[in-house]
C-alpha positions as a Markdown table, in Angstrom:
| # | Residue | x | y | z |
|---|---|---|---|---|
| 1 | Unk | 44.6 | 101.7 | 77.2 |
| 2 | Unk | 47.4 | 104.2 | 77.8 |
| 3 | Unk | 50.7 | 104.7 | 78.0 |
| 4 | Unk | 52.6 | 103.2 | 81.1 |
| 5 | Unk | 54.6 | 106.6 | 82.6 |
| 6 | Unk | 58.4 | 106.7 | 82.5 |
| 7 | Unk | 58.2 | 106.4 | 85.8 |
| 8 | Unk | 56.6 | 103.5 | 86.1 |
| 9 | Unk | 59.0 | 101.9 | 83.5 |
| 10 | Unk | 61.7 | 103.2 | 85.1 |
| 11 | Unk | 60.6 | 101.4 | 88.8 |
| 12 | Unk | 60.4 | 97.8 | 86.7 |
| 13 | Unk | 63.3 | 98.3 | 84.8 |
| 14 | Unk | 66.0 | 95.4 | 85.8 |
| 15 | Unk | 70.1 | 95.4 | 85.3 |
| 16 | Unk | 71.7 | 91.9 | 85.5 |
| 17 | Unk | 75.7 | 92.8 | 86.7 |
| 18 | Unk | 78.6 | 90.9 | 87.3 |
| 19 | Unk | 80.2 | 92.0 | 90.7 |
| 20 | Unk | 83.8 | 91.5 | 91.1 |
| 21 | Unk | 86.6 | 93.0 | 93.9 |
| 22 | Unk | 89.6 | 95.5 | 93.6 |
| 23 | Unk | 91.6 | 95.0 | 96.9 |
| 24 | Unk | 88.5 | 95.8 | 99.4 |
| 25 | Unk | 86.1 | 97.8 | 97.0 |
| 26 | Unk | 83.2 | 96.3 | 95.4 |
| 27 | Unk | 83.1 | 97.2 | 91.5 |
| 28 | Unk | 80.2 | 95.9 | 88.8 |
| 29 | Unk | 79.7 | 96.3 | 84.8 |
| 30 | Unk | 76.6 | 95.3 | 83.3 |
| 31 | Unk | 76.8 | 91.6 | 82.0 |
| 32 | Unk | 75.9 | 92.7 | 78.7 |
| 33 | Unk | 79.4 | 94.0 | 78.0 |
| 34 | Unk | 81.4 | 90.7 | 79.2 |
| 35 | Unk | 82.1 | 88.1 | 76.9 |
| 36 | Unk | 83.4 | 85.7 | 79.4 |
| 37 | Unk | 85.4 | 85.1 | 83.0 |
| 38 | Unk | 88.7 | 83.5 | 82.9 |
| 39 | Unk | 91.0 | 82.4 | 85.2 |
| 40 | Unk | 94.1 | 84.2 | 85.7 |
| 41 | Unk | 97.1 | 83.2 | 83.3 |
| 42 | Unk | 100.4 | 85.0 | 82.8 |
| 43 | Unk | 100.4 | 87.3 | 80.3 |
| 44 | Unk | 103.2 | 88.5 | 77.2 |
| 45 | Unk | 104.8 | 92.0 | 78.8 |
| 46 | Unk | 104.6 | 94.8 | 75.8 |
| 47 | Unk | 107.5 | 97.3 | 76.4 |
| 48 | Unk | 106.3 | 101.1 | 76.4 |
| 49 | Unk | 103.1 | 100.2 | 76.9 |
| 50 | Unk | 100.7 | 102.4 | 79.7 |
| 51 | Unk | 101.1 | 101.2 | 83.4 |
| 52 | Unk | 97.8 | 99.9 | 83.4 |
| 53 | Unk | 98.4 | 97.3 | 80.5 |
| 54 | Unk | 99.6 | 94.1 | 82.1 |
| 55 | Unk | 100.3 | 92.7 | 79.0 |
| 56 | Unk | 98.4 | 90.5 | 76.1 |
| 57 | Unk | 97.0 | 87.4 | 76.1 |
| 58 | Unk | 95.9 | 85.3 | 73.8 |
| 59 | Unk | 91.9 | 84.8 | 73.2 |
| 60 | Unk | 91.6 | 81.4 | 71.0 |
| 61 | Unk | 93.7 | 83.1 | 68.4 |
| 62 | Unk | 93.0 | 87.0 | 68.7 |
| 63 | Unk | 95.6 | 88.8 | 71.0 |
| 64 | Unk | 93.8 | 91.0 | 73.6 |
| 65 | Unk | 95.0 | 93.7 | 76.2 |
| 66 | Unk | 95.0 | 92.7 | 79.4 |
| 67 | Unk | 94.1 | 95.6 | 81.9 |
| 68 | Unk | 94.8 | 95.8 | 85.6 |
| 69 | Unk | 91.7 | 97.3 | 86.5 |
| 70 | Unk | 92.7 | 98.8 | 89.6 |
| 71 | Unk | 95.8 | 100.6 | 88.7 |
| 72 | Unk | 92.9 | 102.0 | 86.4 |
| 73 | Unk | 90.7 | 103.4 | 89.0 |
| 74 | Unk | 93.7 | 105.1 | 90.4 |
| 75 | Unk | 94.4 | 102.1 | 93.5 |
| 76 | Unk | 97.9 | 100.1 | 93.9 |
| 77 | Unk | 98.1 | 97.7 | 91.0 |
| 78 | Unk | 96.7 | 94.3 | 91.1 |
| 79 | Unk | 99.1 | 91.4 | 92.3 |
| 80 | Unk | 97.7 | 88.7 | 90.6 |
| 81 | Unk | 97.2 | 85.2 | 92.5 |
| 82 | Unk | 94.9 | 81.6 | 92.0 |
| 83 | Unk | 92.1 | 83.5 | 93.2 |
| 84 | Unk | 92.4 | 86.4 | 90.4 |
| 85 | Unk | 90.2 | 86.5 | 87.2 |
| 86 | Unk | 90.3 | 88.3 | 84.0 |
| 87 | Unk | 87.0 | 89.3 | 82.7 |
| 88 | Unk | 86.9 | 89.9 | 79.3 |
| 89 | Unk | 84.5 | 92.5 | 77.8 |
| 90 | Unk | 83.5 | 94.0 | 75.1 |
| 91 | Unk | 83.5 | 97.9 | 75.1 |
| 92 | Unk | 83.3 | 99.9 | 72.1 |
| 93 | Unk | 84.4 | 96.8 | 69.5 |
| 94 | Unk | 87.2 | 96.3 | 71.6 |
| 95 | Unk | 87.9 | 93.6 | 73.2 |
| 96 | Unk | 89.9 | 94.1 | 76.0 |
| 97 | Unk | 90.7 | 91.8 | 79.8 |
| 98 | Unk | 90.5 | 93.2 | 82.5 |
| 99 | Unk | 92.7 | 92.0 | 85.8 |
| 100 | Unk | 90.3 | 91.9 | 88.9 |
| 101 | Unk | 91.1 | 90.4 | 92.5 |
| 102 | Unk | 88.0 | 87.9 | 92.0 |
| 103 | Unk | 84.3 | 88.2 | 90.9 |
| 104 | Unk | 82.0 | 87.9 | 93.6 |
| 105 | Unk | 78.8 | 87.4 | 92.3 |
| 106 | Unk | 76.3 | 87.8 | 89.3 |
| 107 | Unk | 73.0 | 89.9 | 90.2 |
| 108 | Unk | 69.7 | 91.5 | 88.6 |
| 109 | Unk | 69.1 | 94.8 | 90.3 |
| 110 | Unk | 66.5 | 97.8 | 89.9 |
| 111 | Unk | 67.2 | 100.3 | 88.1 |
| 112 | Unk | 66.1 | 102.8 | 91.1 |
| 113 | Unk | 68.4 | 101.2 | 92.9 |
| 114 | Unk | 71.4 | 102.9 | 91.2 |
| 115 | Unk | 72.2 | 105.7 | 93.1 |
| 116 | Unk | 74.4 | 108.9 | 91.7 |
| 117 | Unk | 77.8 | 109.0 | 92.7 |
| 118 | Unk | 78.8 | 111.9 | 95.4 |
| 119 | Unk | 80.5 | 114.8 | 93.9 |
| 120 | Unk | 83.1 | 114.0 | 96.1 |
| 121 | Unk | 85.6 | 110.9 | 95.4 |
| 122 | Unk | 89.0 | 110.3 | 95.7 |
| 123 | Unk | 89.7 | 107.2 | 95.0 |
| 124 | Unk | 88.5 | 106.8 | 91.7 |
| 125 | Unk | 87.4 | 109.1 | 88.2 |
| 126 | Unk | 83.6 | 110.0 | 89.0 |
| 127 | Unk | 83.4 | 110.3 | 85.0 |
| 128 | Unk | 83.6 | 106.3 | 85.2 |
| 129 | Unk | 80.9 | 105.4 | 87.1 |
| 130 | Unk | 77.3 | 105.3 | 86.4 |
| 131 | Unk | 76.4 | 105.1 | 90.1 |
| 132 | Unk | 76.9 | 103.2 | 93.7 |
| 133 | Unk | 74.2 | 100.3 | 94.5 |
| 134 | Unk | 73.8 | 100.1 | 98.1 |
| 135 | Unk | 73.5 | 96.4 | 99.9 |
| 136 | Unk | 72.7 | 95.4 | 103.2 |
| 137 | Unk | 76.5 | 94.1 | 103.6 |
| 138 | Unk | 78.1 | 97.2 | 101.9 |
| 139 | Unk | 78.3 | 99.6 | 98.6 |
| 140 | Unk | 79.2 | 98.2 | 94.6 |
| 141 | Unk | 79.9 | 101.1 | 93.0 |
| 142 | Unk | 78.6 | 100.5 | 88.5 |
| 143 | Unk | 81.6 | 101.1 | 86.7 |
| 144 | Unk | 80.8 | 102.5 | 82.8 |
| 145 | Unk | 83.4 | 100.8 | 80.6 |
| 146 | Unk | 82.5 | 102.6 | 77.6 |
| 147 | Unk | 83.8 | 106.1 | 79.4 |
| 148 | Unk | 86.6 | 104.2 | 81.0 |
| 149 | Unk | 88.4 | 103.1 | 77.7 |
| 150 | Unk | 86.5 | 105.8 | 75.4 |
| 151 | Unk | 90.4 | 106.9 | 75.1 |
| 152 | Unk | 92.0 | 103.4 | 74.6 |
| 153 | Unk | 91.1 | 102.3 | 71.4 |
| 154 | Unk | 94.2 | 101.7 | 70.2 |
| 155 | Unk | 94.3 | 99.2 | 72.7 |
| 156 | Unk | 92.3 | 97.3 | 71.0 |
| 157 | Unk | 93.4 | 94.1 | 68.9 |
């Protein structure tokens, strides 16, 4: 018996994400990295802190950033309504929220069917993406948290 190819693993191989939205874009993370979806809530302001830091929240005793996602990825912050959700991940042993418009839906994909990014974007950081999945009703592009906040451990509580 041999040896399946990488090939062949690399056809089978399956991703379960989390799809959420940013104003009109469609973003995912793998659902390994979240530890759960809440509802929005107001958060606690912290003065000086970067533009993208909404505030902190508190996660059944352990205060957390609260990120707004889109501000992030370079888009007009987040103005957050009923309808908004933080989703709170885990991402180098930091646990940090991030503000999204609303998650759309929870999916197991292929791993062919991650496509590279194009070289050119302008909307977001290429470095944080691991690729765009395309759907018959439109494009999700993978976001990779760990690159995102690779910068933003003292974020972390």
């Amino acid at each position: 018996m041999t040896a399946p190819t990488s090939t062949a693993i690399f056809e089978t191989d399956t991703i379960e994400i989390i799809a959420f939205r940013l104003h009109d874009q469609e973003f995912c993370v793998r659902t390994t990295t979240i530890r759960e979806i809440r509802g929005w809530a107001p958060s606690t302001p912290i003065p000086h802190s970067p533009k993208e830091v909404v505030g902190v929240m508190n996660l059944r005793g352990t205060v957390i950033p609260i990120i707004d996602l889109a501000y992030k990825l370079g888009m007009p912050g987040t103005a957050a309504n009923e309808r908004s959700a933080i989703v709170v991940t885990e991402v180098k042993n930091m646990i940090i929220g991030m503000l999204v418009d609303r998650v759309s839906d929870i999916l197991t994909i292929k791993s062919i069917e991650v496509q590279p990014a194009p070289e050119i974007t302008t909307s977001f950081d290429k470095s944080f993406t691991e690729g765009i999945i395309a759907r018959e009703n439109g494009m999700i592009c993978f976001l990779n948290l760990a690159k995102m906040f690779q910068d933003q451990e003292a974020l972390a509580a």
